[in-house]
C-alpha positions as CSV (number, residue, x, y, z in Angstrom):
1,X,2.1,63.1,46.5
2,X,-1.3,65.1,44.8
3,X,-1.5,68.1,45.6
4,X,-5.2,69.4,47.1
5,X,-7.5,72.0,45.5
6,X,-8.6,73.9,48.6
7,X,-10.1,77.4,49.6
8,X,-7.6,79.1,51.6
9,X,-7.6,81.8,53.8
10,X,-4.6,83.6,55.2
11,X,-5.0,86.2,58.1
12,X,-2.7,88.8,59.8
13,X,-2.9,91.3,62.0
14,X,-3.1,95.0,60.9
15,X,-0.5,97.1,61.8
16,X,1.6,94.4,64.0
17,X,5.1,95.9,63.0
18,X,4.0,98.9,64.1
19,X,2.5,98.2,67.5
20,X,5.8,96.0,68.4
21,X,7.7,98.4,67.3
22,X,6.2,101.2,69.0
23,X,9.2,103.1,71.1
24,X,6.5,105.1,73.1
25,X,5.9,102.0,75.5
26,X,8.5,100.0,77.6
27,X,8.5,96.8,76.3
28,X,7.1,95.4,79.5
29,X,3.6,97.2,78.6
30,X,4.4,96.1,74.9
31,X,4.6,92.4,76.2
32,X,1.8,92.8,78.4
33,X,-0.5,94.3,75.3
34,X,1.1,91.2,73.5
35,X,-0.4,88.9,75.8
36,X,-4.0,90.3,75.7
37,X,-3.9,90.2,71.8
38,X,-2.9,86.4,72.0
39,X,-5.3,85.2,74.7
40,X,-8.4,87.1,72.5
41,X,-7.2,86.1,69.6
42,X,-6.7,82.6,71.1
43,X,-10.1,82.8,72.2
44,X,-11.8,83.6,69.3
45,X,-10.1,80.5,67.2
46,X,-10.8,77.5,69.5
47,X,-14.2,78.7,70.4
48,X,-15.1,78.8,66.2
49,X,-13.1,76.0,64.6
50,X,-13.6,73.0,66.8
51,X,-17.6,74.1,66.9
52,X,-17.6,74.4,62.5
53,X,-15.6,71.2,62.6
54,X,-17.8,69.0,64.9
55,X,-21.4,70.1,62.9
56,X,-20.0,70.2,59.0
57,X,-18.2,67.5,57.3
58,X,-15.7,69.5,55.8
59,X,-12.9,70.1,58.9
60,X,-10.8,73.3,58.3
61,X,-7.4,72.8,58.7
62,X,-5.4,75.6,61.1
63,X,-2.1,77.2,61.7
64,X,-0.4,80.0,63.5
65,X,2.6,81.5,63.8
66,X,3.4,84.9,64.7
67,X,1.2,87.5,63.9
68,X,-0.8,84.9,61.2
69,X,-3.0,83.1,60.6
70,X,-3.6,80.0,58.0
71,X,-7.0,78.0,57.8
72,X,-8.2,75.9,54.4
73,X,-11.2,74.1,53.9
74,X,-13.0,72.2,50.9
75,X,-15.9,74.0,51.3
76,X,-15.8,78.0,50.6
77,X,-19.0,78.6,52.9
78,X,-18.1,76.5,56.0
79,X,-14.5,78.8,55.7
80,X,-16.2,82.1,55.1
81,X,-18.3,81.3,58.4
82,X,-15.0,80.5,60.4
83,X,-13.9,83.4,59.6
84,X,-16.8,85.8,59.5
85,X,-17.5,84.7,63.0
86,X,-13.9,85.3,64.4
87,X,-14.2,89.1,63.2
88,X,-17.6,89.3,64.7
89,X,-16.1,88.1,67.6
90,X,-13.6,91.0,67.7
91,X,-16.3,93.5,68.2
92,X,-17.6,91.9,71.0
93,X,-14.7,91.6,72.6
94,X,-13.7,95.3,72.7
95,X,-17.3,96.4,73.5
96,X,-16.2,94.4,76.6
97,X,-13.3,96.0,77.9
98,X,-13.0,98.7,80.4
99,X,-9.1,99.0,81.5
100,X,-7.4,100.7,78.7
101,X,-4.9,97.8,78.1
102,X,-7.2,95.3,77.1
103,X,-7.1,95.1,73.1
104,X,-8.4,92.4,69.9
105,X,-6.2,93.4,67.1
106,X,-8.2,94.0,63.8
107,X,-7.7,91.7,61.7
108,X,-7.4,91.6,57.9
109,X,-8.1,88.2,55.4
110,X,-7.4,87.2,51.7
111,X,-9.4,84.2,50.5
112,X,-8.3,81.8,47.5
113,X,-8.8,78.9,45.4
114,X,-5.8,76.9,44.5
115,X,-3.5,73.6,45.3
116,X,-1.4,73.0,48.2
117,X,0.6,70.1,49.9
118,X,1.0,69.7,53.5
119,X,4.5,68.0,54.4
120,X,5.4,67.9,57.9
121,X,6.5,70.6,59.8
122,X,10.3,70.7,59.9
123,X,10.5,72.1,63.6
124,X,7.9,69.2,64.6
125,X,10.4,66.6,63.2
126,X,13.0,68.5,65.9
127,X,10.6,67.4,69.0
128,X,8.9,64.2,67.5
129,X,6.1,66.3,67.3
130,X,3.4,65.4,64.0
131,X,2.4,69.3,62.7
132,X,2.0,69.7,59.3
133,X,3.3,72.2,57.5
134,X,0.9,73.7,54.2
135,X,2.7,74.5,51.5
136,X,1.8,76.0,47.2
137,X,0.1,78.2,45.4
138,X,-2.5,78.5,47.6
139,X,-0.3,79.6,50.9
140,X,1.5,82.4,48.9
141,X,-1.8,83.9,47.4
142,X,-3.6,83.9,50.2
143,X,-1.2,85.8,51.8
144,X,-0.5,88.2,48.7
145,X,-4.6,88.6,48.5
146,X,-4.4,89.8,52.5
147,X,-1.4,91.6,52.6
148,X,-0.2,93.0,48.9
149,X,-3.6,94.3,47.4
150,X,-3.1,97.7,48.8
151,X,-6.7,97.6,50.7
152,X,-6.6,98.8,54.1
153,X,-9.1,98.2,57.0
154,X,-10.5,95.1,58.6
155,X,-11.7,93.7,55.4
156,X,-12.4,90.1,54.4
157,X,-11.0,89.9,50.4
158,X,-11.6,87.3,47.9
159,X,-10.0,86.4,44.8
160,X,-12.6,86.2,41.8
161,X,-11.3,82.5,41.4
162,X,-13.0,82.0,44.8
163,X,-15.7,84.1,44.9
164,X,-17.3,82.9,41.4
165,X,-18.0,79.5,42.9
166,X,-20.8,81.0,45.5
167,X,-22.8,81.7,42.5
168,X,-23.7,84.8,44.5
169,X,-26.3,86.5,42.9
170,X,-26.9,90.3,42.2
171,X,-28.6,92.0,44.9
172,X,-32.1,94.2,44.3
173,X,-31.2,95.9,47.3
174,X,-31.2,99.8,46.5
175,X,-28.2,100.8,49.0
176,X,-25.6,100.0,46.0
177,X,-24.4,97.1,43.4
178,X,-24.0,94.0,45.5
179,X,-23.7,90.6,45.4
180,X,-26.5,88.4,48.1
181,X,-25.3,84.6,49.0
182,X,-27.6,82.3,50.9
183,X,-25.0,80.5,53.5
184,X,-26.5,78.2,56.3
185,X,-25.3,79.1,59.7
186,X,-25.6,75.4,61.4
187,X,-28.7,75.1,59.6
188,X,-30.0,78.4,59.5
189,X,-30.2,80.3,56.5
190,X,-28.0,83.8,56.4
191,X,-27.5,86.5,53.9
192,X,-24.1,87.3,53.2
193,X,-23.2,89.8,51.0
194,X,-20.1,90.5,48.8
195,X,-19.4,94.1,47.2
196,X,-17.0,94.1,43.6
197,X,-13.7,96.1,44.5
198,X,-12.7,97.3,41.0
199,X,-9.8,100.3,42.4
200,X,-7.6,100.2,45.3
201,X,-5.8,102.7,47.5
202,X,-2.2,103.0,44.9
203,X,-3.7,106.4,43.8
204,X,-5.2,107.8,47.4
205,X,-1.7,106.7,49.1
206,X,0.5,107.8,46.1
207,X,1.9,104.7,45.5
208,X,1.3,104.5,41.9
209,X,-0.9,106.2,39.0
210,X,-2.8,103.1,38.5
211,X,-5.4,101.6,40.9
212,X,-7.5,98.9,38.9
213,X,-7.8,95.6,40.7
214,X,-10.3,92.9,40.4
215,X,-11.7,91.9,44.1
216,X,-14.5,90.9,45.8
217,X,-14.6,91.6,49.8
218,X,-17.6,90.0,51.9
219,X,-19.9,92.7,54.0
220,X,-18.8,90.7,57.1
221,X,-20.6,93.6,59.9
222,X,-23.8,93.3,58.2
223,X,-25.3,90.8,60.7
224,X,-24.0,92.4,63.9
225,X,-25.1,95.6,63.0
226,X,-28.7,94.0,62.5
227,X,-27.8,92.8,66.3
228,X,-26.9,96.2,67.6
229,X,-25.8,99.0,65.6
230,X,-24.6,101.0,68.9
231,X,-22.4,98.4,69.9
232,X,-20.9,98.9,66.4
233,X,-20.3,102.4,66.4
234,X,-18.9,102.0,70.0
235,X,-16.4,99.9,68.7
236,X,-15.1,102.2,65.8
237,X,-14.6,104.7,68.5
238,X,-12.4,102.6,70.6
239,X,-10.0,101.2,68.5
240,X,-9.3,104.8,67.1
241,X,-7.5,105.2,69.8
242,X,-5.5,102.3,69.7
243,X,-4.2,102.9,66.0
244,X,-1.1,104.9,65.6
245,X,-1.7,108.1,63.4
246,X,0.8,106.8,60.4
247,X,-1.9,103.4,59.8
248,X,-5.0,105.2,60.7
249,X,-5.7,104.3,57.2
250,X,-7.3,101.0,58.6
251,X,-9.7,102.9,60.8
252,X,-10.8,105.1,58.0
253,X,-11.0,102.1,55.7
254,X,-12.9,100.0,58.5
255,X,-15.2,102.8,59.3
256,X,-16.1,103.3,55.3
257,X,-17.1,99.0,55.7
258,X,-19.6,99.5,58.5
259,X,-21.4,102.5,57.0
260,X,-21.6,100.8,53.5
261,X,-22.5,97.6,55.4
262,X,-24.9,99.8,57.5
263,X,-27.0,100.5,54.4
264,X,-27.8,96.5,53.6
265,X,-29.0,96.2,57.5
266,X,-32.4,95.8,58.4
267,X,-32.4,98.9,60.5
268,X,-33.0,100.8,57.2
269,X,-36.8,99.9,57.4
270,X,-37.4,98.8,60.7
271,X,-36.6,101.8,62.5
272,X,-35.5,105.4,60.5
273,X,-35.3,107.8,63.0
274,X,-32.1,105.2,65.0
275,X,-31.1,104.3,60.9
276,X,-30.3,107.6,60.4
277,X,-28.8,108.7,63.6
278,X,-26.3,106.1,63.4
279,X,-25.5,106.4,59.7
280,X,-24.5,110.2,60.8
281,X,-22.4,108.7,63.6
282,X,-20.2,106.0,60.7
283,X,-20.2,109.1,58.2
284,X,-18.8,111.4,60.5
285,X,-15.8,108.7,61.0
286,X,-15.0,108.7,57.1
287,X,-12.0,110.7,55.5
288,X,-13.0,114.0,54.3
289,X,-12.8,113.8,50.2
């Protein structure tokens, strides 16, 4: 058996242990939250990856278990779509809710470049069922990339080993150093862009006197905020309330990703006085240095 050479990508849910284990709640409410996260979440996934596999040639391949999420593909651009489009999809969903119980969780991704095998699933072989199961390098990075960089928020990471095959190109854009990719979006041409992550949070959350790292994260709110930069900031003010105060890291984190992301929008020349309004809005939601 080869192994495959595949971008993989390997999303979880921030703060999971937490919310299940939550004491505050009976666990009737917990399994009732539980539900809402899986139908959105549910929702998001078969409305993205059947659509990305009927129009490009290269399928991405899915599983789920738990709180995660597993998806590879052979092409890097069809998979940062996929899952671009699911986080998108998050915002919309909680600028939709009214009853306080209805919830997305935020989501967190690591993206790679590495082999794999796919055997078949050993619980499928219990119920003549014909899952497969994936399996290598690329599984366990993926998942070290999403959940062991020590970057918190609803960010979208990428190893340098995946990230140099965009050819992304340095932006001229004067908001900060960037990186601009041309991806077509079922034909349509997008910018996406990618920031360098050169320290993470060891120092900030006392974890360790050395925070160097080598990481690229894409700018995934970019486009919706050119959509509707309200909606946006509505959304960073509801799902405050949903994070417990001992993660609120990842709302902080998330917050600091839409302002940055806020400066590459088109809002920035189009209309000033609403640019600026809003940008006081994300800036008021960052930490205090």
């Amino acid at each position: 058996m080869e192994p495959e050479i595949k971008y993989c990508a390997f999303i979880d849910v921030l703060g999971y242990g937490e919310f299940v284990l939550n004491e505050d709640r009976s666990t009737e409410q917990t399994i009732k939250l539980l539900h809402s996260q899986y139908v959105n979440l549910a929702t998001h996934f078969t409305l993205v990856v059947p659509r990305l596999n009927a129009y490009y040639s290269s399928d991405i391949f899915l599983r789920s278990f738990s709180d995660s999420f597993y998806m590879d593909c052979s092409s890097l651009e069809v998979l940062l779509i996929a899952v671009k489009t699911i986080f998108d999809y998050t915002i919309g969903f909680y600028a939709s809710f009214t009853e306080t119980e209805e919830r997305t969780p935020l989501l967190r991704c690591g993206i790679v470049k590495d082999w794999l095998l796919k055997f078949r699933d050993i619980g499928s072989m219990t119920s003549s069922g014909g899952e497969l199961n994936p399996v290598g390098r690329a599984v366990v990075r993926a998942y070290q990339t999403s959940e062991k960089t020590w970057l918190s928020g609803m960010r979208i990471i990428l190893h340098p080993d995946a990230f140099m095959d965009l050819n992304a190109l340095e932006s001229t854009l004067p908001a900060f150093p960037c990186f601009a990719k041309e991806v077509r979006e079922y034909g349509v041409a997008m910018y996406y862009y990618f920031k360098h992550i050169l320290h993470d949070e060891r120092i900030e959350r006392r974890k360790g006197d050395d925070d160097q790292t080598d990481l690229y994260e894409l700018l995934w709110p970019v486009g919706r905020l050119n959509d509707d930069p309200a909606e946006c900031v509505t959304f960073l003010r509801k799902i405050k309330e949903n994070i417990p105060e001992n993660v609120i890291r990842h709302h902080r984190k998330t917050a600091n990703l839409f302002h940055e992301s806020f400066m590459l929008s088109s809002w920035r020349t189009k209309n000033q006085e609403l640019y600026t309004r809003l940008q006081g809005e994300l800036a008021a939601m960052l930490p205090v240095s």
